[in-house]
N, C-alpha and C positions, 0 to 999 in steps of 0.2 A: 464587222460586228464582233468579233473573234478580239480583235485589239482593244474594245470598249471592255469589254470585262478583265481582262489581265490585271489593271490597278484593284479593284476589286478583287478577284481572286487571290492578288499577291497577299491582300489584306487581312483576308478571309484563313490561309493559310497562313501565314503568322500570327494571328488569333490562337489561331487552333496551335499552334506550336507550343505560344505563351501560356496556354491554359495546360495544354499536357505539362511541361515545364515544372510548375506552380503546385499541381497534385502530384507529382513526385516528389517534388521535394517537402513539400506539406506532409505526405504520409509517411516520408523518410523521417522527419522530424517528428509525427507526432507514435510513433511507431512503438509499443511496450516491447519489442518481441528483444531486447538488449539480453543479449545471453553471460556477461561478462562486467567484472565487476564486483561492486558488493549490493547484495537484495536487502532491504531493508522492509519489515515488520511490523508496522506503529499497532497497536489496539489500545484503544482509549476505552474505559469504562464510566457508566456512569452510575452507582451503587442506587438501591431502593434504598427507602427513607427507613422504611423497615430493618433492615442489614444494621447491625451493631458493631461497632467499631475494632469488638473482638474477631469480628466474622470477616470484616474487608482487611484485619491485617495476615489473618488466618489463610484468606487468598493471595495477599500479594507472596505471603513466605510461600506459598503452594506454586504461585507462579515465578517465584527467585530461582526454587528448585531444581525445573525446567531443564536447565542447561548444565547439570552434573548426572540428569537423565537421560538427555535424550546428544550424542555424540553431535549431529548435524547444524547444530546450532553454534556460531561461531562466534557471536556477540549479544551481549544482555543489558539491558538498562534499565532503569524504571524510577519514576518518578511522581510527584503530586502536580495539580496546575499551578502555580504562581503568576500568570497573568493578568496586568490591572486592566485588560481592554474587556472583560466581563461577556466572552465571545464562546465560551467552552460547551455553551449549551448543557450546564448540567456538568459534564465528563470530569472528574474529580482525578484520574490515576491514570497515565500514559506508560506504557511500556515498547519498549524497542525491540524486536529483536533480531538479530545478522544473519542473513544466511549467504555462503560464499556462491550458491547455485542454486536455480530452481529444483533439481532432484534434491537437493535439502532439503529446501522448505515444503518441497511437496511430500517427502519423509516427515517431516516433523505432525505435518496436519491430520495425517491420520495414527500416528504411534499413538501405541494405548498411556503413555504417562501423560501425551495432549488430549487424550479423551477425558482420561480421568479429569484433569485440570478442570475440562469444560463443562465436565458434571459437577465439578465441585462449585464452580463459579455461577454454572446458569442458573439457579434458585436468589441469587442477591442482585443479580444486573438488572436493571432498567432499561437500560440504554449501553450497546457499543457500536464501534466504529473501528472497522477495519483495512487498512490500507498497505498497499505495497508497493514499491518502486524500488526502481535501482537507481544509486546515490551517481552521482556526476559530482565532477569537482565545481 
């Protein structure tokens, strides 16, 4: 009886081997915790209909600023959507910004020159989206 189950259990146990396997390496890939590197930024806005043209450029100079204020900030970008795939949802103004480390960017989120930013900007948004990852080649 003892010999009937062996094929079975060889099977049974390399199941179970495959399956450990598979979530290691699954959680190793899908893993944020990448300490190293460059962290990357994105927040998309998407302005209220209300917000006047003087007021969204008034923000983005308020958000250019950013990075001759606040030292932890390593890289800055920013931009409009140009997209003909008509996917933006709305989101009119993309901005980047770098940071070489998480204690950066976790500096940057609460410095009072990001707070002000945020006060100056929450009265016109609609709509944002904000995202972070670390760049891979």
């Amino acid at each position: 009886m003892v010999r009937s189950c062996l094929p079975f259990m060889s099977v049974m146990i390399a199941a179970a081997l495959l399956s450990l396997a598979f979530a290691v390496s699954f959680s190793a890939a899908a893993s944020p915790a990448q300490k190293s590197g460059t962290l990357r930024h994105v927040v998309l806005f998407k302005f209220k209909d209300t917000s006047t043209p003087a007021e969204v450029d008034r923000i983005v100079t308020a958000f250019r600023g950013l990075p001759a204020k606040i030292t932890e900030i390593a890289g800055f970008e920013w931009g409009t959507d140009v997209s003909p795939e008509g996917k933006s949802q709305g989101m009119t103004h993309c901005f980047l910004v770098t940071f070489k480390s998480e204690a950066d960017r976790d500096a940057y989120l609460p410095h009072p020159a990001h707070r002000e930013f945020v006060a100056t900007v929450g009265p016109h948004v609609d709509k944002v989206c904000v995202f972070d990852f670390w760049a891979n080649d």
